[in-house]
N, C-alpha and C positions, 0 to 999 in steps of 0.2 A: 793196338790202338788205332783208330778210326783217323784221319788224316781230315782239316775243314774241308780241304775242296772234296773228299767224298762225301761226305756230311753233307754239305750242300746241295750236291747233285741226286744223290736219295732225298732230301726235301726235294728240290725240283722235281723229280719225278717222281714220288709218291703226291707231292700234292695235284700233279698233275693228273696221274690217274684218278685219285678221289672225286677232282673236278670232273674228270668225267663219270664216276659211279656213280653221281650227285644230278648230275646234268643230262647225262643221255639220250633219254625223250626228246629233249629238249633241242639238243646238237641232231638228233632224229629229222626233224622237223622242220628246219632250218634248211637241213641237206635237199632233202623229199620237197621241199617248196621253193628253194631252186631249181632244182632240177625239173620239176614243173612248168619254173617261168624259160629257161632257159633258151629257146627260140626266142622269146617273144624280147628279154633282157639283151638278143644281141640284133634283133631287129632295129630294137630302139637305139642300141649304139651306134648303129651304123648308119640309120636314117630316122633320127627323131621326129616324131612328128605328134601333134595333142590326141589326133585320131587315132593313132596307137599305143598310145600310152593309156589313154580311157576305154580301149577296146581291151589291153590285156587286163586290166583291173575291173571290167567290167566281166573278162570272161573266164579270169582265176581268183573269184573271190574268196577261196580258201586260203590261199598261198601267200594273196595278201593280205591277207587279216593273222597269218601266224607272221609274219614276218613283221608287221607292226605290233602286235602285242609281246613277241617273247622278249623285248628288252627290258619288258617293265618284269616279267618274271623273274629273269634272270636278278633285277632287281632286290625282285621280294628275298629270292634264297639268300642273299648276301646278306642282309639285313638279319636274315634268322640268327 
């Protein structure tokens, strides 16, 4: 017989993985458009400035367009 706290922790990580068999792409994407901004994400921590901030959005506009839009995806699956 199966004890709660094992039970639990196989939910915890089976639903864990699902979410990611579910999500991937997704988590893909997210990584891959960090890591793109990533220069420019510790530029601006360290000397913010509007010039640079409109310079990397001007010059990664892939990285920012996934980064604003996958919340509302993430969204939609939940909903399904």
């Amino acid at each position: 017989m199966i004890s709660i706290d094992e039970y639990m922790d196989y939910l915890s990580t089976q639903g864990l993985i699902n979410y990611f068999k579910n999500n991937w792409v997704k988590i893909i994407l997210i990584i891959l458009s960090i890591y793109d901004l990533r220069t420019d994400i510790r530029l601006l921590l360290d000397f913010f400035t509007f010039s640079t901030f409109f310079y990397t959005i001007y010059d990664h506009p892939l990285a920012i367009t996934v980064l604003i839009t996958i919340p509302s995806t993430f969204d939609s699956s939940i909903k399904e």
